[in-house]
Backbone as numpy.savetxt, mean C-alpha at the origin, in Angstrom:
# Nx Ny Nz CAx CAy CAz Cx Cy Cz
-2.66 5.43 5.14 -3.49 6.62 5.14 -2.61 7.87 5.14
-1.21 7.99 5.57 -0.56 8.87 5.90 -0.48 9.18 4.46
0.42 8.13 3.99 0.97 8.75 2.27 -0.45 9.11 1.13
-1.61 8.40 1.82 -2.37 9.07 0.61 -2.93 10.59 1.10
-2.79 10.58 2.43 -3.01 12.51 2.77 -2.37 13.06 2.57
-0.85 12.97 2.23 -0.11 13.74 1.98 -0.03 13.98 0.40
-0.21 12.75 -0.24 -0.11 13.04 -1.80 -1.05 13.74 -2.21
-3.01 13.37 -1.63 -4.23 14.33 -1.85 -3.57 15.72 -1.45
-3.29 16.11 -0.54 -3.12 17.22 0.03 -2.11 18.45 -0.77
-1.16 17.36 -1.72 -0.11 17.44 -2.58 -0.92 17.70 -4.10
-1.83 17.17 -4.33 -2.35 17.50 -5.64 -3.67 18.22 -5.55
-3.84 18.09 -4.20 -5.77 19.56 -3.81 -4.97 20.43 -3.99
-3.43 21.15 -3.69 -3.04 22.28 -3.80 -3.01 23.02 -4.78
-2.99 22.09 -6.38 -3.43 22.96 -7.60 -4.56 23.18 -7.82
-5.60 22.20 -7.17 -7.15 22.71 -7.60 -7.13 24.39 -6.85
-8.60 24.77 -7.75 -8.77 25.79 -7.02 -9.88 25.89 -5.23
-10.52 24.79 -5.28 -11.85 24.42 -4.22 -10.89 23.49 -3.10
-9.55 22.70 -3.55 -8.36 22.94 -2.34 -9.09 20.68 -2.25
-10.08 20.40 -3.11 -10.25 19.14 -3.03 -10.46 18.52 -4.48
-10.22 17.13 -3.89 -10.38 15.98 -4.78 -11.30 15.42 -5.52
-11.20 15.21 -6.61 -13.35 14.41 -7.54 -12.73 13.52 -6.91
-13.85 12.45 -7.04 -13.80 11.20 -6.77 -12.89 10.25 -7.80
-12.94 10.47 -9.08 -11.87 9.99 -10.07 -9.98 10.45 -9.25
-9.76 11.59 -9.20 -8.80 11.70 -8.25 -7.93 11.31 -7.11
-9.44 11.36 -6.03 -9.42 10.13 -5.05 -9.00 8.38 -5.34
-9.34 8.48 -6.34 -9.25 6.74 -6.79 -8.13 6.52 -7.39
-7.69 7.82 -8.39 -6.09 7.09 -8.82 -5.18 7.71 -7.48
-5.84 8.31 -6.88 -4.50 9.04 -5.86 -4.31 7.76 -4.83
-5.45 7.39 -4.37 -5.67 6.06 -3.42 -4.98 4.12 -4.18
-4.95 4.48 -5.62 -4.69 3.34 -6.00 -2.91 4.00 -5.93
-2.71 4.63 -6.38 -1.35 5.14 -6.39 -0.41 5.19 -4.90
-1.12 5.72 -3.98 -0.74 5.63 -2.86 -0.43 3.37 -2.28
-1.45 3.12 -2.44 -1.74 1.72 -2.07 -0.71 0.73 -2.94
-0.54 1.14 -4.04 0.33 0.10 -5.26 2.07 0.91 -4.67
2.50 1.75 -3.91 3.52 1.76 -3.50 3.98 1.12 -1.95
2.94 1.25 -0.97 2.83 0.58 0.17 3.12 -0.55 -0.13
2.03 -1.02 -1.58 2.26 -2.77 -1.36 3.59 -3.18 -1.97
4.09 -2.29 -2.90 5.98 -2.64 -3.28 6.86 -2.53 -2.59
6.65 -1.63 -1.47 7.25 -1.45 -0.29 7.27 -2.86 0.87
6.28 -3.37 1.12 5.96 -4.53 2.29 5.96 -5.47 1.35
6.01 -6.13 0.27 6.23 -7.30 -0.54 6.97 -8.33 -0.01
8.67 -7.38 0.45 9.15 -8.31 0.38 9.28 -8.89 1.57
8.63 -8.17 2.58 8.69 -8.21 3.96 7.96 -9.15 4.10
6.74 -8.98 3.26 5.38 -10.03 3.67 6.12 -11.18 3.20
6.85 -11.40 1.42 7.36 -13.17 1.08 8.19 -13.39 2.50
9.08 -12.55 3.12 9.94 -13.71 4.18 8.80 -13.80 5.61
8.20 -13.00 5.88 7.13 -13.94 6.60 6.33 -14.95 6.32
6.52 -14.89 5.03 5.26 -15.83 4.42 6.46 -17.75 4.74
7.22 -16.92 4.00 8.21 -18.09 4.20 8.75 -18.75 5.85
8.76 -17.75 6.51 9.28 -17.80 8.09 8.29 -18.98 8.54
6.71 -18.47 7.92 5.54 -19.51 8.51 5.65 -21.09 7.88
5.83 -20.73 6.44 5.57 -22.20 6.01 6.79 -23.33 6.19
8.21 -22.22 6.59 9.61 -23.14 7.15 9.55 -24.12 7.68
10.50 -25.15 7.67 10.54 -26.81 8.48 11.11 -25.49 9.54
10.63 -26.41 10.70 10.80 -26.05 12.27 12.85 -25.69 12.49
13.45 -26.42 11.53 14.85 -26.07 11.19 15.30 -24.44 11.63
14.42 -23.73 10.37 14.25 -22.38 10.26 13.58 -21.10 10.97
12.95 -21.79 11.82 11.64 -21.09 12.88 13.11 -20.52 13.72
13.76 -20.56 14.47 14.36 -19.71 15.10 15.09 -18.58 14.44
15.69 -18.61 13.18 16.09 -17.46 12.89 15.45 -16.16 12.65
16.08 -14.93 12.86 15.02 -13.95 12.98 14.80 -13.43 11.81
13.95 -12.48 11.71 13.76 -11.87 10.16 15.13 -11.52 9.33
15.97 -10.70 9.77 16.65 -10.30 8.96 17.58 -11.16 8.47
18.26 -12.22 9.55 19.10 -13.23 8.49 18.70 -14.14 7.51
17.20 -14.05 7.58 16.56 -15.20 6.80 16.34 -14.14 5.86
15.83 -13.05 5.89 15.94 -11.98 4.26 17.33 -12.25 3.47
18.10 -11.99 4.32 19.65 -12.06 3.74 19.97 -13.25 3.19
19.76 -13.71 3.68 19.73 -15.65 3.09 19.04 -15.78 2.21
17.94 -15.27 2.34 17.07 -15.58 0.44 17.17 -14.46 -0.51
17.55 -13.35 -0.08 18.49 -12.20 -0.60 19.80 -13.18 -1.61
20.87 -13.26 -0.92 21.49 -14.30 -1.52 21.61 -15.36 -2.23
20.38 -16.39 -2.06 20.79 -17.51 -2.64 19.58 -17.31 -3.68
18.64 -16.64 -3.82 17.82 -15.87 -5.22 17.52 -15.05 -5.78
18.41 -13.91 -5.10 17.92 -12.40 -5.25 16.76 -11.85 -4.87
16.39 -10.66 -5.93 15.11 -10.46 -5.74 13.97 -11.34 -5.83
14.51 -12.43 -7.10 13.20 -13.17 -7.60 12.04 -13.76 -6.54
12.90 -13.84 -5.41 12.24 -14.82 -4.13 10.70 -14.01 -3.83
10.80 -12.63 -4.15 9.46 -11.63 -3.77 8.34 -11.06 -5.36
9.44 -11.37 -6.42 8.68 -11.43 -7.50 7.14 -11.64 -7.73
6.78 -13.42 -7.31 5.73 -14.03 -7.81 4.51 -13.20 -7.07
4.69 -12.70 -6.10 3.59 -12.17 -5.08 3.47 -10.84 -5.24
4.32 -9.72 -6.05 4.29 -8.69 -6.30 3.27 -8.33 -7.17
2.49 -8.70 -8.13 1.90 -8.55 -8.84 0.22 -8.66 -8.28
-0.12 -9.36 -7.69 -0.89 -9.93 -7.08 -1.34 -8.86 -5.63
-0.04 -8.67 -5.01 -0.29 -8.06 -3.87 -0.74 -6.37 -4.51
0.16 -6.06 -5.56 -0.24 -4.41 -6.02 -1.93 -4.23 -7.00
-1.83 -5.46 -7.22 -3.37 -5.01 -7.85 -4.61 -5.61 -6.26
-4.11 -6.20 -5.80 -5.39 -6.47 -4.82 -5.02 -5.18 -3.95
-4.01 -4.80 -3.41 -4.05 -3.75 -2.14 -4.26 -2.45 -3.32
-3.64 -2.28 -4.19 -4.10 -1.27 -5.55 -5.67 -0.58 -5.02
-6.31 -1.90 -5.69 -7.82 -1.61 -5.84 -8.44 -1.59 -4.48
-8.18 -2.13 -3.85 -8.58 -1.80 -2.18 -8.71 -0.85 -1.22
-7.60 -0.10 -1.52 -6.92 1.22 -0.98 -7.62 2.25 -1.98
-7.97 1.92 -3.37 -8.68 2.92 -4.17 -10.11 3.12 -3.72
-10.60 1.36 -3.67 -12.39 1.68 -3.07 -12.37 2.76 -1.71
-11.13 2.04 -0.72 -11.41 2.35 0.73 -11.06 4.44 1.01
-10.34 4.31 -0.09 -9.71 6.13 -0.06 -10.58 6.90 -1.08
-11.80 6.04 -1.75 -12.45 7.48 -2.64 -13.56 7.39 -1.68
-13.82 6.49 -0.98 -15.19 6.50 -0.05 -14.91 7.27 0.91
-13.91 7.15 1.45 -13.20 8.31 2.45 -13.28 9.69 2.44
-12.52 10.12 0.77 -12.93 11.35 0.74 -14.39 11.77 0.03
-15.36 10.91 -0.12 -16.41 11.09 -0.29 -17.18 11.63 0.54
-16.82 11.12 2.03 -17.70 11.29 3.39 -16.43 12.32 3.86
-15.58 12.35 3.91 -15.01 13.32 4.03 -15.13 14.98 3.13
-15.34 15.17 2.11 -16.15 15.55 1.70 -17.22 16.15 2.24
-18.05 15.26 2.18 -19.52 15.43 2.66 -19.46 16.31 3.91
-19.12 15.60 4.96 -18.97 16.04 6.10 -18.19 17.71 6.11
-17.62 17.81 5.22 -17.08 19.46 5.44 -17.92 20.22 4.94
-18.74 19.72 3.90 -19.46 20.41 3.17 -21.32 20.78 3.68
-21.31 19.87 4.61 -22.28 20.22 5.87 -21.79 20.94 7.06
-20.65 20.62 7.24 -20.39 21.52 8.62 -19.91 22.99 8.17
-19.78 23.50 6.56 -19.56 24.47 6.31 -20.85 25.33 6.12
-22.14 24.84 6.28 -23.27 25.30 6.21 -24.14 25.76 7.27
């Protein structure tokens, strides 16, 4: 929520009424959401992996086990889930942030009356 108030807040500054259409809201919210989710990708594959590990692997902590699949596959190890994770949190973060500033919206636009 932080980065999409700051980016709305970042592109209401050229309107002249200081807000967002709802088309706006939705690419600003899908835009905001499709970087969060490239951001935590790869965080989420080594948890994902931490869980499904033989009990071998359960004690090591996050970061040597990043480094370890860092190493022995590169990036590819976070690849397959990247795609997947940016269009589902994408479109999610778009429904959940134009409804937002919808009622957000709304709500100023009654209490300005």
């Amino acid at each position: 929520l932080l980065l999409y108030s700051e980016m709305a807040k970042a592109f209401a500054s050229f309107k002249p009424n200081k807000q967002l259409s709802l088309v706006e809201a939705v690419a600003t919210g899908t835009l905001a959401g499709c970087i969060v989710a490239g951001v935590t990708t790869p965080l989420d594959a080594v948890r994902t992996r931490m869980l499904a590990s033989p009990e071998t692997l359960k004690p090591l902590s996050f970061v040597p086990l990043m480094k370890s699949f860092l190493e022995k596959e590169g990036t590819a190890f976070f690849l397959p889930s990247l795609a997947p994770r940016l269009l589902y949190i994408g479109a999610s973060s778009a429904a959940f942030l134009a409804v937002y500033e919808v009622v957000s919206n709304a709500r100023a636009a009654r209490q300005g009356k």
